[in-house]
The first five atom37 places (N, CA, C, CB, O) and aatype in JSON, in Angstrom:
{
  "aatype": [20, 20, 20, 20, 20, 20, 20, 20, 20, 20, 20, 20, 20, 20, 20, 20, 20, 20, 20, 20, 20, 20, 20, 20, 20, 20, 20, 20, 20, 20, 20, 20, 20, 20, 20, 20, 20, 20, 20, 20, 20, 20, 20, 20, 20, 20, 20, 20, 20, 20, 20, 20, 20, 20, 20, 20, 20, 20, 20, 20, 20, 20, 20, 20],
  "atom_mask": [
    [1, 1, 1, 1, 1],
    [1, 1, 1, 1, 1],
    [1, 1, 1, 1, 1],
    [1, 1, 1, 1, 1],
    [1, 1, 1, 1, 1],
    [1, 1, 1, 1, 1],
    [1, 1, 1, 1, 1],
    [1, 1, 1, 1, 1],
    [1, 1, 1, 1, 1],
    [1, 1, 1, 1, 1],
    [1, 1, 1, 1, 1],
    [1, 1, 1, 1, 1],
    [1, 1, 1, 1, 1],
    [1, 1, 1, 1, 1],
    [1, 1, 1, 1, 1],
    [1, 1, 1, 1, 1],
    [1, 1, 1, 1, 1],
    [1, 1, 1, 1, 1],
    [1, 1, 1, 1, 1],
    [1, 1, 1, 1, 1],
    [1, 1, 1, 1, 1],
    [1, 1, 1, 1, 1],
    [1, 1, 1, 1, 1],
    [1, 1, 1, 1, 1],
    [1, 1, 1, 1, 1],
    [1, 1, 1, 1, 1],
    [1, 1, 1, 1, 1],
    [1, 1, 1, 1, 1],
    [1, 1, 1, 1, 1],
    [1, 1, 1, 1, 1],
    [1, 1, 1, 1, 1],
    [1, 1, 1, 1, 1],
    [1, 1, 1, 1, 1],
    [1, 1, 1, 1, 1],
    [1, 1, 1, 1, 1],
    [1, 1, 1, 1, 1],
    [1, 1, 1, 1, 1],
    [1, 1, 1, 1, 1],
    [1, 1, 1, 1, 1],
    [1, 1, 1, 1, 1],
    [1, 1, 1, 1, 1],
    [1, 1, 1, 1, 1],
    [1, 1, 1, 1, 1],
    [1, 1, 1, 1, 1],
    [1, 1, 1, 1, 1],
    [1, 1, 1, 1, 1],
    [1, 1, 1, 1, 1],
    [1, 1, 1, 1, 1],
    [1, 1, 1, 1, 1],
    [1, 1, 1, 1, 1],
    [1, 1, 1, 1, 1],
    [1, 1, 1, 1, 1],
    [1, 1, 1, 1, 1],
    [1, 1, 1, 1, 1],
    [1, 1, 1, 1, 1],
    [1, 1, 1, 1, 1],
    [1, 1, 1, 1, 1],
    [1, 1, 1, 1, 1],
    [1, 1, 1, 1, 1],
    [1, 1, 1, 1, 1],
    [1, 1, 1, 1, 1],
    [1, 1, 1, 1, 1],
    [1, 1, 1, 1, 1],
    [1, 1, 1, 1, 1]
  ],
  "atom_positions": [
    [[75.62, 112.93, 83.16], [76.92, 112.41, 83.41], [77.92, 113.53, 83.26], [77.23, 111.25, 82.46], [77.65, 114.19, 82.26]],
    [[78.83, 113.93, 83.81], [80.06, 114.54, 84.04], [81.4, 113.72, 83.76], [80.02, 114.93, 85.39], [81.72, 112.75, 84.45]],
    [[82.04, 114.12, 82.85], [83.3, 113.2, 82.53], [84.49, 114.41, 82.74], [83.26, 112.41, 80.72], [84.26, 115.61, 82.86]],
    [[85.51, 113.91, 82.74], [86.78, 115.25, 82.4], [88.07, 114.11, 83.3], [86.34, 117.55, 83.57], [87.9, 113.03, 83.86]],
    [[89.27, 114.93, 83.09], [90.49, 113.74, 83.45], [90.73, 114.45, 84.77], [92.11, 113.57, 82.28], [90.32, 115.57, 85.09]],
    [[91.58, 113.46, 85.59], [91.6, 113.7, 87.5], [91.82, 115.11, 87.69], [93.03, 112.84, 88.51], [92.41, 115.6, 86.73]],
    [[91.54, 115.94, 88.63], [91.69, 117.32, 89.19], [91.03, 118.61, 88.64], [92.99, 117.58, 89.16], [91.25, 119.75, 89.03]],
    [[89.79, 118.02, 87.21], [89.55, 118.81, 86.45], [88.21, 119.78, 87.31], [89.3, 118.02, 85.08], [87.94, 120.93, 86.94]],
    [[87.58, 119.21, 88.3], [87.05, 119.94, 88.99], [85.31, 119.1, 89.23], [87.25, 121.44, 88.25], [84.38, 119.67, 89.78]],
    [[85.27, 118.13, 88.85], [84.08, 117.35, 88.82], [83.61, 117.31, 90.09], [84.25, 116.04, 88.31], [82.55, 117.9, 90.34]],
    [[84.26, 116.66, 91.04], [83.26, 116.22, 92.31], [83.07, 117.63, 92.98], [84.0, 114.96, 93.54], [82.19, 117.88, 93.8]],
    [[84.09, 118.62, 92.47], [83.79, 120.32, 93.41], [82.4, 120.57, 92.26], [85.64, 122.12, 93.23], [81.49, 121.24, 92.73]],
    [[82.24, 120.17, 91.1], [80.9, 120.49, 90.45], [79.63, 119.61, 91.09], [81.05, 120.16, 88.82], [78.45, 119.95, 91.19]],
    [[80.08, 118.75, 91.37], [78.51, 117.9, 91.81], [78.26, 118.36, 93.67], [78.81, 115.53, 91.59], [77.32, 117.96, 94.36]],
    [[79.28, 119.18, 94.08], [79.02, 119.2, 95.57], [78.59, 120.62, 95.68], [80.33, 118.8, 96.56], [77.98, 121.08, 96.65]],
    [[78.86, 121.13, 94.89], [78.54, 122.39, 94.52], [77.01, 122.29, 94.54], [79.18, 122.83, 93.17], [76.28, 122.89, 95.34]],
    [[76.54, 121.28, 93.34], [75.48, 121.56, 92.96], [74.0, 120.8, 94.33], [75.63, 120.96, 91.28], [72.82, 121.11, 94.52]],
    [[74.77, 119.96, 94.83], [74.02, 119.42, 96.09], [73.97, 120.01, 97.1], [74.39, 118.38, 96.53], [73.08, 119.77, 97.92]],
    [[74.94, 120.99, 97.34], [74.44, 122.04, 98.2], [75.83, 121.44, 99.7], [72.18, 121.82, 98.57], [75.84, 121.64, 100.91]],
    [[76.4, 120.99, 99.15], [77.6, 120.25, 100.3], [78.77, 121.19, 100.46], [78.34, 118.64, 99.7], [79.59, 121.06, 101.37]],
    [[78.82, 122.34, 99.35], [79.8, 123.5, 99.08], [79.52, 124.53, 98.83], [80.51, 123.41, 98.28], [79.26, 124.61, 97.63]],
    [[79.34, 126.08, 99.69], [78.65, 126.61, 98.68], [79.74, 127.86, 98.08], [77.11, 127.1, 99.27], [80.42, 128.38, 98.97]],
    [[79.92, 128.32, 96.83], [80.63, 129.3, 96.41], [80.44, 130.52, 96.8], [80.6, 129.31, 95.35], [79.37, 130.96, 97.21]],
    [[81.88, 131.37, 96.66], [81.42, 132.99, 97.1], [80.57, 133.73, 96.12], [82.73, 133.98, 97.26], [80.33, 134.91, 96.39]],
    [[80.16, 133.29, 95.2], [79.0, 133.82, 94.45], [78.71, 133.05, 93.04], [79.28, 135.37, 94.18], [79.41, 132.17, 92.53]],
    [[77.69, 133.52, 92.65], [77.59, 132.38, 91.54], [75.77, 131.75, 91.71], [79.03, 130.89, 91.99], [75.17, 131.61, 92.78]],
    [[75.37, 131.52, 90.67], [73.89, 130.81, 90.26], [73.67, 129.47, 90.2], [73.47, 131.13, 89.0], [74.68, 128.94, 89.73]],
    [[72.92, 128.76, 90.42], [72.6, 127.34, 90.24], [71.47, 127.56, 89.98], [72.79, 126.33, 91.26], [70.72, 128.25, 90.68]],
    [[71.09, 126.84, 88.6], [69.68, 126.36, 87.82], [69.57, 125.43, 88.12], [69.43, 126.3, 86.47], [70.73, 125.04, 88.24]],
    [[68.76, 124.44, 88.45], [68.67, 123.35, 87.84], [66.71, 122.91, 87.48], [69.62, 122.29, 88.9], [65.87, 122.91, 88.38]],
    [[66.52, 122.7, 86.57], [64.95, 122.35, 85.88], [63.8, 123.72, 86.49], [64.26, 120.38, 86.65], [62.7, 123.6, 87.03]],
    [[64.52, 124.88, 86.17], [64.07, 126.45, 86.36], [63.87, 126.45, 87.92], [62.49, 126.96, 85.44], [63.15, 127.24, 88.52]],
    [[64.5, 125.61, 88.38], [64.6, 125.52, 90.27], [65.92, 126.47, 90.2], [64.99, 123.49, 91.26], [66.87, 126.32, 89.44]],
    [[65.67, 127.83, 91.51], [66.71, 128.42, 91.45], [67.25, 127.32, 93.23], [66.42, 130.44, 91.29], [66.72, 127.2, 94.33]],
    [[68.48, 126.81, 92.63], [69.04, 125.98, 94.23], [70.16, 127.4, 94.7], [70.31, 123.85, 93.87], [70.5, 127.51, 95.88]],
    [[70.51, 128.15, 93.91], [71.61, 128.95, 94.62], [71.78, 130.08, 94.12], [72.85, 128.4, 94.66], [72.25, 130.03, 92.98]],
    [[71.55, 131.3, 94.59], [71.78, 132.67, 93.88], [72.41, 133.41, 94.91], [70.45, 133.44, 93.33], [71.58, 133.42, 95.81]],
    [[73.55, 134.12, 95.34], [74.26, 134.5, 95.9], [73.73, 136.24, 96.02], [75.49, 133.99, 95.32], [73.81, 137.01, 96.97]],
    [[73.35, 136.37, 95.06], [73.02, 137.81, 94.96], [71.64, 138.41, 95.02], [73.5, 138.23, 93.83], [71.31, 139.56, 94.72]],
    [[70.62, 137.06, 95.61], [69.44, 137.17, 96.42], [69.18, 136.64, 97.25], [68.61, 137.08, 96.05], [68.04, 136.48, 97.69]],
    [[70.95, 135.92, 97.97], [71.11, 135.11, 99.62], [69.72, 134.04, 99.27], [70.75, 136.52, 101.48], [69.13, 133.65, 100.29]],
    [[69.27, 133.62, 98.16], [69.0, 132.4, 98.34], [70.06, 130.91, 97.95], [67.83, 132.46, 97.67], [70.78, 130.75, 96.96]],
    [[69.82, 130.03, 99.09], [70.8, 128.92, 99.15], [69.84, 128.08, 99.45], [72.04, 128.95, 100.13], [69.05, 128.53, 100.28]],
    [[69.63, 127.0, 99.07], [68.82, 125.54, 99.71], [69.47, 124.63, 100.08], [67.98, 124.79, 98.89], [70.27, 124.03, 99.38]],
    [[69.14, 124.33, 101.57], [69.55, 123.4, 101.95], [69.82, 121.95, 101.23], [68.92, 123.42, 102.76], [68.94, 121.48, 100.52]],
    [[71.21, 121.16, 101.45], [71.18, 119.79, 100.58], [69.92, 118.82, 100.37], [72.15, 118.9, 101.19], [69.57, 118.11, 99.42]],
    [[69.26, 119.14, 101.9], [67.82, 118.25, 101.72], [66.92, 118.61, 100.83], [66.98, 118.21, 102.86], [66.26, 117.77, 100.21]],
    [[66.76, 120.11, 100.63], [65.85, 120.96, 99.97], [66.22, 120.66, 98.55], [65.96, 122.5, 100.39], [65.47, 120.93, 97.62]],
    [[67.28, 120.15, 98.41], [67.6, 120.06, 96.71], [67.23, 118.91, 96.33], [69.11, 120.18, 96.18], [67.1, 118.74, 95.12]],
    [[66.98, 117.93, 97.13], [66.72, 116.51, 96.8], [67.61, 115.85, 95.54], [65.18, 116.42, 96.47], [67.06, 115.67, 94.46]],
    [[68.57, 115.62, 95.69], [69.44, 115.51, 94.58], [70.57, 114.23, 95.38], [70.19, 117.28, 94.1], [70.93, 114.19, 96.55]],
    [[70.89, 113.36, 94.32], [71.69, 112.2, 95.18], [72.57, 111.94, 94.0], [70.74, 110.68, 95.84], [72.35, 112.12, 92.8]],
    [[74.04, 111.29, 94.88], [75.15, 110.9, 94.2], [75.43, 109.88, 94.22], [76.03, 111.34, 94.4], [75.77, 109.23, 95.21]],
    [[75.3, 109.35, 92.55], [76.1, 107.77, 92.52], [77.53, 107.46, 92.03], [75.34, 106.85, 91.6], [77.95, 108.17, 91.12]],
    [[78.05, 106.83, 92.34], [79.15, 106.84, 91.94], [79.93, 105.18, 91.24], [79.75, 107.47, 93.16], [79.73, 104.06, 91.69]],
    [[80.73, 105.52, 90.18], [80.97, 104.49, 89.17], [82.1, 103.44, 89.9], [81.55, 105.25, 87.67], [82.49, 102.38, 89.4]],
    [[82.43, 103.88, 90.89], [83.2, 102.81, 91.67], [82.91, 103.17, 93.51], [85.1, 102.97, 91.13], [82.43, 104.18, 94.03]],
    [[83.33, 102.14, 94.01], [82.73, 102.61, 95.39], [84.27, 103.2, 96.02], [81.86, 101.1, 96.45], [84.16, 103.59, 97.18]],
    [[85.33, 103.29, 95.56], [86.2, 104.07, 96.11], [86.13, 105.55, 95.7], [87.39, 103.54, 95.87], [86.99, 106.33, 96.1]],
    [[85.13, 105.95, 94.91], [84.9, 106.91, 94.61], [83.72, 107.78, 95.54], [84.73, 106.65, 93.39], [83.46, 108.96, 95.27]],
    [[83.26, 107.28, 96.31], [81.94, 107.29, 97.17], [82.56, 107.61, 98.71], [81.01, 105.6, 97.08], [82.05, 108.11, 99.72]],
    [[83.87, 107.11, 98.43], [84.51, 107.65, 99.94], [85.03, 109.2, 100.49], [85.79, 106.87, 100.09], [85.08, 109.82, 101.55]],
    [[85.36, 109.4, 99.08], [85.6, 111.07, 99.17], [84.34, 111.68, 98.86], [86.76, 111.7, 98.06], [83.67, 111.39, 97.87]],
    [[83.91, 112.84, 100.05], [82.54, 113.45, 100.2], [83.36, 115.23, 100.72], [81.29, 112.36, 101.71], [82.63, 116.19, 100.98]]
  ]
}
């Protein structure tokens, strides 16, 4: 779960991490899976990450 108050940067963290955004540099771990390393041009595709978003209200599900 990810909590923090409006504009704090949450949904740019979860799109980040799904592969829907990708940063000008920067690492992604996730369970010793490297999904993003900038500085060995590996990036995985969103499919390749297999990773899905739920969301706690459905007006929240509209912004992607």
């Amino acid at each position: 779960m990810l909590f923090g108050p409006s504009g704090a940067g949450k949904s740019l963290t979860l799109q980040t991490i799904a592969g829907l955004i990708t940063p000008d540099e920067g690492e992604i771990v996730l369970n010793e899976t490297t999904l993003l390393d900038t500085a060995n041009a590996i990036d995985l595709s969103p499919q390749a990450r297999r990773i899905a978003r739920t969301c706690s209200r459905t007006t929240h599900c509209s912004r992607t």
